[in-house]
N, C-alpha and C positions, 0 to 999 in steps of 0.2 A: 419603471423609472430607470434613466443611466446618469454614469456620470462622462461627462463629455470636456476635453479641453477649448475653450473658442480656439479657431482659426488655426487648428493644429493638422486637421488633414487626414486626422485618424477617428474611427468609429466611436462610437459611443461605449463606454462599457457598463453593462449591464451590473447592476445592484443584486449583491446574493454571492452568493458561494460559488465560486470560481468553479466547475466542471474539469476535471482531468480527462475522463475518457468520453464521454459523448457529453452534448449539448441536452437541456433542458426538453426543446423542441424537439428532441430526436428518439426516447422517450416510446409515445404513441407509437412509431415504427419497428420501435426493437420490442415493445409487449405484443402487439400484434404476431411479429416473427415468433416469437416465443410463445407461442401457440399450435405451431407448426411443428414438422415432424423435420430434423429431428431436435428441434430445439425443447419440446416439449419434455421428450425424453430426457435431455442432458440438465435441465430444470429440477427435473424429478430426483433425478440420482444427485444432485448438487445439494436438495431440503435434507438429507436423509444423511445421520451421523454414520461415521465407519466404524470398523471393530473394533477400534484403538483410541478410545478417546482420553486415554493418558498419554498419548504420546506429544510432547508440545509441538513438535511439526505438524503435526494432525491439528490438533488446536489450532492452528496460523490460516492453514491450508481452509478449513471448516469455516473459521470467521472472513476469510472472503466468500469464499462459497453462498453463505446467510447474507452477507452484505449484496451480492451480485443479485441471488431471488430476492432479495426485497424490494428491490430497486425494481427490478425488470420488469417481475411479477405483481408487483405494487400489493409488497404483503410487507405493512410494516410491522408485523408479528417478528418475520425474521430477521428487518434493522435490529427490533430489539435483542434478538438472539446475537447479534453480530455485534453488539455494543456492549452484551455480558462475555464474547468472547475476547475483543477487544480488550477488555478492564482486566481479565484475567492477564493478558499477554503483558500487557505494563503494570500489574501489580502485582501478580505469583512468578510470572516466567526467568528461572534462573539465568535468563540471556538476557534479557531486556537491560539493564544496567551494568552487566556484569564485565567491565571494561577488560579482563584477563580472555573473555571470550573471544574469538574469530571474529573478527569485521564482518565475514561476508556471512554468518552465523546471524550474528546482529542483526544483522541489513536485510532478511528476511525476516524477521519478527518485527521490524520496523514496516517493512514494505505491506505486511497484512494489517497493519493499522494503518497505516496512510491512507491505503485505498478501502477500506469499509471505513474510512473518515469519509474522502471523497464520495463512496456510492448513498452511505446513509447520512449523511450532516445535515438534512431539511428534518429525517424522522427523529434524529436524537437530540437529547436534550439540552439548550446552552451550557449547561456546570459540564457536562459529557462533553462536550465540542472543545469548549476552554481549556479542561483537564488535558483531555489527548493531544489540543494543538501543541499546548506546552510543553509537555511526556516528548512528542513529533519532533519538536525545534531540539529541545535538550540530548536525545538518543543522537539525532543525526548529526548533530554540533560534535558529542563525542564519537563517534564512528568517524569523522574525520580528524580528530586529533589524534597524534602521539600524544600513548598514554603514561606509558615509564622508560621510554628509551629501547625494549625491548618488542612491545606491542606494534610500534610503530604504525602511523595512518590506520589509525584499528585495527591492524595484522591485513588489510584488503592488498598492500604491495606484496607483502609476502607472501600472501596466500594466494597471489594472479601468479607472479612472476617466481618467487623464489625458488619454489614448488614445483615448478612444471620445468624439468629442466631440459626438457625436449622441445623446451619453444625458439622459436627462430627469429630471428632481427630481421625482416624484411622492409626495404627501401618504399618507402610512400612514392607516390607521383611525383612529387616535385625533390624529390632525391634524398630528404632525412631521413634519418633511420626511423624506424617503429616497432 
């Protein structure tokens, strides 16, 4: 089933969870691949925790990891693995809320829940889908706010631009600065 505008000119849009990195259909092609060498390899090393599973980077890094085999591999064993990582990252992780944190700090523990939303949202559960969309909407809302005047846009301006003070203002094409 889609939903479709009359007389508008544009496709139909399918019913279901919007797709960020590949299509529903496309699926069959990338598990086949991933049977293959060396996908199969890079699969294997992807199921399998590192030395460091206190490290909350690891943590971030791990829950897509779970989320991408689940999907690929069609093993929802490790959605669910990818959905106890996720619930850690927005309910223990000293970044997750912690608005004194680096934006672009933030925006990685955000970025590894989005996408094990996006890869596993058929295999996880609605209270799970609702919880994190919300978690999702509320982090990114504040990662773009100034948060006490100091912070500013999350600390992501300052932390591109303040910080790097060997970067150079090169002229775009049509001649403003960048």
């Amino acid at each position: 089933m889609a939903h479709a505008v009359p007389n508008s000119g544009f496709p139909a849009i399918p019913v279901g969870h919007p797709r960020l990195l590949f299509n529903r259909s496309e699926l069959p092609g990338l598990r086949a691949r991933a049977t293959t060498p060396p996908f199969d390899t890079i699969l294997a090393r992807m199921r399998d925790p590192m030395d460091t599973p206190s490290d909350p980077y690891y943590n971030a890094t791990h829950t897509l990891d779970l989320a991408a085999v689940g999907v690929i591999a069609d093993e929802p064993e490790s959605c669910a693995a990818a959905l106890t990582g996720a619930w850690d990252i927005v309910n223990r992780s000293g970044l997750w809320a912690n608005t004194t944190a680096r934006g672009l700090t933030r925006a990685y523990y955000s970025r590894a829940v989005a996408v094990s939303f996006d890869l596993c949202h058929d295999e996880w559960p609605a209270w799970a889908t609702d919880t994190l969309s919300t978690a999702l909407l509320a982090n990114g809302y504040s990662l773009m706010l100034a948060f006490d005047g100091v912070n500013g846009l999350g600390n992501n301006h300052e932390a591109v631009v303040r910080r790097q003070p060997h970067r150079v203002e090169a002229p775009l094409e049509d001649g403003c600065a960048g």
